[in-house]
C-alpha positions in Angstrom: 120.6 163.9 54.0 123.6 162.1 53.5 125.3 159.7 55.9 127.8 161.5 57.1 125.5 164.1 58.8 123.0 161.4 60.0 126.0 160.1 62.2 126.7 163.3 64.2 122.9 163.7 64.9 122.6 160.1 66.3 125.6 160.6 68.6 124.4 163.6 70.2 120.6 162.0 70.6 122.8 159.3 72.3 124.9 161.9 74.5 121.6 164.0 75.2 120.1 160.7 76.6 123.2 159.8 79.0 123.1 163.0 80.5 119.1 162.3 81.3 120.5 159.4 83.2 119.3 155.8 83.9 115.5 155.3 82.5 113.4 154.5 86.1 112.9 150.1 86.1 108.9 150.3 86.2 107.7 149.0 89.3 106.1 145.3 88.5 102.8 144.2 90.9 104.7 141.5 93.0 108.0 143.7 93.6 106.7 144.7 97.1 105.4 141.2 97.8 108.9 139.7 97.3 110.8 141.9 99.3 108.4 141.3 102.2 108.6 137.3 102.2 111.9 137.7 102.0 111.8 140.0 105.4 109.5 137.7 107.1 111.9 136.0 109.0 113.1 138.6 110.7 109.8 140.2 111.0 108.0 137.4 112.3 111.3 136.9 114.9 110.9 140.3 116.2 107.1 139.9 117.0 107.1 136.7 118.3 110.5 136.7 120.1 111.1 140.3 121.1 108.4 142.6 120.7 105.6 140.1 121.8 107.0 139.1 125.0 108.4 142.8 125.9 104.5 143.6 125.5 103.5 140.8 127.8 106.2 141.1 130.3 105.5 145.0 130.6 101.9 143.8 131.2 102.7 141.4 133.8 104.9 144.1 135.4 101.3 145.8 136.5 100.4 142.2 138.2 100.8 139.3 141.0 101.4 136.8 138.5 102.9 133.5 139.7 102.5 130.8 136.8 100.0 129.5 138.6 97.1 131.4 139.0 95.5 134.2 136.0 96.9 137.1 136.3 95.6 139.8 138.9 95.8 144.0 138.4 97.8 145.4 140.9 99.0 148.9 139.4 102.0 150.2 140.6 102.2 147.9 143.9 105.2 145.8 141.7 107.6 149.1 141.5 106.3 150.5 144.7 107.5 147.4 147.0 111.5 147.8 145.3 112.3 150.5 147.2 111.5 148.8 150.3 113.1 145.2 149.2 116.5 145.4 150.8 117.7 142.9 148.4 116.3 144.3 145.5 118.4 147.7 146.8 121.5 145.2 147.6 121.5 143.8 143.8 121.5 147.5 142.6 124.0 148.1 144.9 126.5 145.1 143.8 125.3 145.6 140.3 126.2 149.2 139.9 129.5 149.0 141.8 130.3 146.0 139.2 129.7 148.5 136.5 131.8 151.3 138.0 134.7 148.8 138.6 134.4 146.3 135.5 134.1 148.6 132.6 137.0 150.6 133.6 139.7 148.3 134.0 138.3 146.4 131.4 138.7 149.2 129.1 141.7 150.5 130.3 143.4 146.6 130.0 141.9 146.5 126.3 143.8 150.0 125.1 146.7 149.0 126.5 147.0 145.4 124.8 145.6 147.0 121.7 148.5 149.4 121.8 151.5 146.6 122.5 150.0 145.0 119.3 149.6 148.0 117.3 153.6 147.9 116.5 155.1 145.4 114.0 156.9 142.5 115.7 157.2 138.5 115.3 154.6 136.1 116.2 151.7 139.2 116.1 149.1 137.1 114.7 149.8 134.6 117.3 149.4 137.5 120.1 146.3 138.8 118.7 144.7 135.7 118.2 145.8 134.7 122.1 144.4 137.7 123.7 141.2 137.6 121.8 140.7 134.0 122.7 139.2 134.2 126.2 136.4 136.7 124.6 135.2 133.6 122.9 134.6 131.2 125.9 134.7 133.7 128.5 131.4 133.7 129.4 131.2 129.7 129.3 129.9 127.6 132.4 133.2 125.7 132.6 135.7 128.8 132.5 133.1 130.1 135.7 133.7 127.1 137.4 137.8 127.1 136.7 137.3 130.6 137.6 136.2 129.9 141.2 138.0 126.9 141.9 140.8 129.0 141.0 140.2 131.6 143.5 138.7 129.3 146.4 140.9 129.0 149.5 143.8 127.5 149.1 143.7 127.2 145.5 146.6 128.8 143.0 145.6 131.9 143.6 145.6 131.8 147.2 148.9 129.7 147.2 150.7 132.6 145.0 149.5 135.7 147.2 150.9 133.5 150.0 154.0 133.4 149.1 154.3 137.3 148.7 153.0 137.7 152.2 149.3 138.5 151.4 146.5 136.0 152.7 143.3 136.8 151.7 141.8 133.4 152.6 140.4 132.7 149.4 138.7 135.1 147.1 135.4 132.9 146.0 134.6 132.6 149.9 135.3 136.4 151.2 132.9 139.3 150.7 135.5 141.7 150.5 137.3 140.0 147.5 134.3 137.7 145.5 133.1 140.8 143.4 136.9 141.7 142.2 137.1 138.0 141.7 134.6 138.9 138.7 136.0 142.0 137.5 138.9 140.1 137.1 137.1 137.6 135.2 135.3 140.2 133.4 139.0 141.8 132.0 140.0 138.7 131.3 137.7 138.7 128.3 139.2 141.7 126.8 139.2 140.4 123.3 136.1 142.0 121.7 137.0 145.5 122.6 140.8 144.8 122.3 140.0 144.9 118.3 138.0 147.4 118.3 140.9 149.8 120.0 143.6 148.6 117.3 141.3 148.7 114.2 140.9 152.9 115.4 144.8 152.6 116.4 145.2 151.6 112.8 143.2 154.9 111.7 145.8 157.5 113.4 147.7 159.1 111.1 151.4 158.4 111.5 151.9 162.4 110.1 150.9 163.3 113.7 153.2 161.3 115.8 156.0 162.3 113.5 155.0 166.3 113.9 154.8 165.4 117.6 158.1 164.3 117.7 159.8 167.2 115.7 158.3 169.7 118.6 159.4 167.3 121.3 156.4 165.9 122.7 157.1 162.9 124.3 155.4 159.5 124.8 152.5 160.2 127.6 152.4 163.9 125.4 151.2 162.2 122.3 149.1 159.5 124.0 146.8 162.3 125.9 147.0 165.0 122.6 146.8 162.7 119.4 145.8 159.0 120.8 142.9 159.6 122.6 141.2 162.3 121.0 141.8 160.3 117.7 140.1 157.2 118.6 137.4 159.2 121.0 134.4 157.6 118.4 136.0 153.9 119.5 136.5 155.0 122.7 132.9 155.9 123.3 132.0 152.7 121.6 133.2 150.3 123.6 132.7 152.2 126.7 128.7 151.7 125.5 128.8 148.4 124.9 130.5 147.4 127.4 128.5 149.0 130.0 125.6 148.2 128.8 127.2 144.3 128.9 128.1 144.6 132.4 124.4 145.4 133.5 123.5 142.1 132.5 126.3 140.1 133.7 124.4 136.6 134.9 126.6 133.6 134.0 129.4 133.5 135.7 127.7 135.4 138.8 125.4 132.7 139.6 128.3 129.9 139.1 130.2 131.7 141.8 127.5 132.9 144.0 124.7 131.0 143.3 121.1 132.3 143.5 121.6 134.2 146.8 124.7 136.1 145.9 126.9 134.2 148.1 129.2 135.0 149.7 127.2 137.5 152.3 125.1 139.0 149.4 128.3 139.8 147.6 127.6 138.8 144.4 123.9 139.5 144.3 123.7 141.0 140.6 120.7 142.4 139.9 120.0 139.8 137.1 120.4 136.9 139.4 118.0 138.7 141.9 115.7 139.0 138.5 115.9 135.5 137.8 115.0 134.0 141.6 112.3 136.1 142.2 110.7 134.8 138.7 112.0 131.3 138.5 112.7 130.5 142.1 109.9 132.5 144.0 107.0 132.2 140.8 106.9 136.4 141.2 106.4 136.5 137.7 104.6 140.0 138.3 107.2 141.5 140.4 110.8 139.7 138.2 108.3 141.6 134.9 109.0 144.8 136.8 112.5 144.5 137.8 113.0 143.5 134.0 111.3 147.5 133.1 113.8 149.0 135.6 116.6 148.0 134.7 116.1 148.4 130.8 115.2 152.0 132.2 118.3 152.2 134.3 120.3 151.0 131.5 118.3 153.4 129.3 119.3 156.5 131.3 122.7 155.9 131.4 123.1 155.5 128.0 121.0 158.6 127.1 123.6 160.2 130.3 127.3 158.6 128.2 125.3 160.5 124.4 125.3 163.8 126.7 128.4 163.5 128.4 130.2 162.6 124.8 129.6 165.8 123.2 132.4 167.3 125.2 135.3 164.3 124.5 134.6 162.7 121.7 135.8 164.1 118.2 134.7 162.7 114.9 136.3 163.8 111.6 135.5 167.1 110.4 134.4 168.5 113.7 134.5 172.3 114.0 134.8 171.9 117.9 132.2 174.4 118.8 129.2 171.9 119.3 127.6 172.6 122.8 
């Protein structure tokens, strides 16, 4: 056979065996073993940090331990006694209308920032970077404490709503005002979802303002029929995390109000509740149990936000009709 047919046959051998694809690596004894030490940080975090104590505390949840003494069975007696604990019903109180109040305005703040920065102008990276900046420290000891000095009576705050006529008498010390004095603290860190909105802002086709336009839609028009249906998927993002955040808001609640929720019970959150009943009052049994409720309060209003999204929120390629 001479050499010039030989060539052909080796180049289609070589062909035939591309279009077979890559030859399977065989699988060598300690392949497994590797990936597995490598993973046991993380699984030996889980177990011992997370899934260990979960277990225990949901264990504890069934008893009257107080730190001191073993453990003693008491069923359901733990879950049964919250109904009748009027502050256990006033932290779910302050806690829930925190969540109704917070995440809104928080939200609403975020898209609005996220929008003014959307546009080109000088000094954006300066903005940016300024806005997002609380987000970082926000939730700091110190900026609590600035917070409520800032707010007691007649501090700046007071001072400047003075001036205009309004006297409130100082936000930190009046019942009526000490929870919005949070929220307000709570928008102030605005950062983390301000990103979020202008990396979806970023996604919006320009194509769909401009059509907009050309049939005379005008700003609020395209803001309700293009912006908010486009960045639905972001929307419904941050509006999980951040509810889900504002559950477990502790920090700066117990630097204003201390352990009792002062003033009047105002700022009893339903962590800080949690946390003197364990670490104040030695109910380890009964803080075990308000820990499982409010994982499965926070539980069911997440599984509530998946239901309710199927109707507002849009992802690319949706044929609209999903029920």
């Amino acid at each position: 056979m001479s050499r010039a047919t030989i060539a052909p046959e080796r180049e289609s051998r070589e062909v035939a065996a591309g279009q077979a694809g890559p030859a399977k690596r065989t699988r060598l004894p300690g392949d497994g073993l590797a990936g597995y030490l490598f993973l046991s940080p993380w699984i030996i975090g889980i177990v011992l940090l997370t899934l260990g104590p979960m277990v225990t505390s949901l264990y504890l949840s069934f008893t009257d331990y107080d730190l001191f003494n073993s453990p003693n069975w008491v069923g359901l007696e733990n879950y049964q006694r919250m109904f009748t604990d009027a502050r256990w019903l006033r932290s779910v109180q302050v806690t829930a209308l925190y969540v109704l109040l917070a995440v809104p305005i928080k939200l609403a703040a975020a898209l609005g920032v996220a929008i003014l920065l959307n546009g080109k102008r000088a000094g954006q990276g300066f903005y940016r970077a300024a806005f997002y900046g609380p987000s970082l420290i926000g939730g700091s000891v110190g900026v609590a404490i600035v917070w409520k000095m800032m707010f007691s009576d007649d501090s700046v705050v007071d001072q400047l709503l003075l001036r205009v006529g309004v006297d409130t008498g100082g936000w930190a010390g009046n019942p009526d005002f000490s929870l919005m004095m949070l929220v307000l603290l709570a928008t102030w860190q605005l950062g983390a979802p301000m990103v979020i909105f202008l990396a979806g802002l970023k996604q919006v086709p320009r194509e769909l303002y401009e059509a907009a336009e050309v049939d005379g839609a005008g700003r609020a028009r395209r803001f309700w029929s293009i912006t908010l249906p486009m960045i639905s998927p972001v929307l419904f993002f941050n509006l999980l995390l951040e509810t889900i955040n504002a559950f477990q808001v502790f920090t700066s609640a117990y630097v204003v109000g201390g352990p009792n929720g002062q003033p009047a019970g105002s700022t009893l959150f339903y962590t800080i509740y949690l946390f003197d009943r364990g670490f104040g009052d030695y109910r380890m049994g009964y803080a075990s149990a308000m820990a499982w409720m409010l994982l499965l309060g926070v539980g069911l209003v997440t599984v509530f936000l998946f239901r309710t999204a199927r109707g507002w929120v849009f992802y690319s390629g949706d044929s609209g009709d999903r029920k």
